[in-house]
C-alpha positions, 0 to 999 in steps of 0.5 A: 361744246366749249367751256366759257369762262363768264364771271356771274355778279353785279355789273359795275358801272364801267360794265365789268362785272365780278365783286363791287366796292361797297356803297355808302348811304348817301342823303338823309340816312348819311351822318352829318358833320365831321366824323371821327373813326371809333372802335375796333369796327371802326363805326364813326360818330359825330364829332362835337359842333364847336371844336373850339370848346376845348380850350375852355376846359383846359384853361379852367384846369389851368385856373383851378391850378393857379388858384391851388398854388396861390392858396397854398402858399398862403395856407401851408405852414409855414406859410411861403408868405411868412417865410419870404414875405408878400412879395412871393405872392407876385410869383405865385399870382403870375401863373393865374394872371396868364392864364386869365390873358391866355383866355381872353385872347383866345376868345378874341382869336376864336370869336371875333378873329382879332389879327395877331391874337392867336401870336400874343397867346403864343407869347405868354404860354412861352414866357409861362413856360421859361417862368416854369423852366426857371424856377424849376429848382423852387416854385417852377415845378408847381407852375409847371402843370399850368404851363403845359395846360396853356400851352395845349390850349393854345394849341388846340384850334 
């Protein structure tokens, strides 16, 4: 009697027969929405509904750093108000004023899909970004924090 050589197992669709890839749930047990890999076992969990929800949080730390660095000029003592005048609080107020308009746009971009305001966002994080690099020896290394968070924001989709 000859020996065969038959390979015991699950038949796989093309009728071979031997190991098969593992299946996946499929129908109502599958996840939902997009999925990101978590873990060492790589298990997956649903990523949030509205992506766009990010910038929100980085604009208010951008904010809330714009804020500090206006009362700070005005609480220190001595005050950079009393040493150089009202006329620093131009300087200290920009930062906060671009990250208001920063905001806006992106909301426009996000919600109503208003043409070329992604582009103008872009354009005040940049000019946020050369206030910062050109102050840097004076008040640019305290906008700097605010500019890089208006810079992620924008990049965030």
């Amino acid at each position: 009697m000859m020996p065969t050589d038959h390979v015991s197992g699950p038949t796989a669709p093309n009728g071979a027969t031997g190991p098969t890839a593992p299946t996946f749930p499929s129908g109502p047990t599958a996840p939902s929405g997009p999925t990101a890999p978590t873990g060492v076992l790589g298990a997956h969990a649903t990523l949030p509904a509205h992506p766009s929800r990010a910038p929100v949080w980085l604009l208010a730390a951008a904010a809330a750093c714009s804020v500090g660095l206006i009362a700070a000029g005005l609480l220190l003592s001595p005050s950079l108000v009393e040493v150089n005048g009202e006329k620093v609080l131009v300087p200290l107020a920009m930062p906060l004023m671009v990250v208001v308009m920063v905001s806006g746009l992106l909301w426009f971009r996000a919600r109503r899909h208003v043409p070329g305001a992604g582009v103008a966002a872009w354009s005040l994080s940049v000019l946020l970004d050369l206030l910062a690099l050109a102050g840097i020896l004076t008040i640019g290394i305290f906008v700097l924090p605010v500019a890089v968070l208006v810079t992620v924001a924008c990049a965030v989709k």
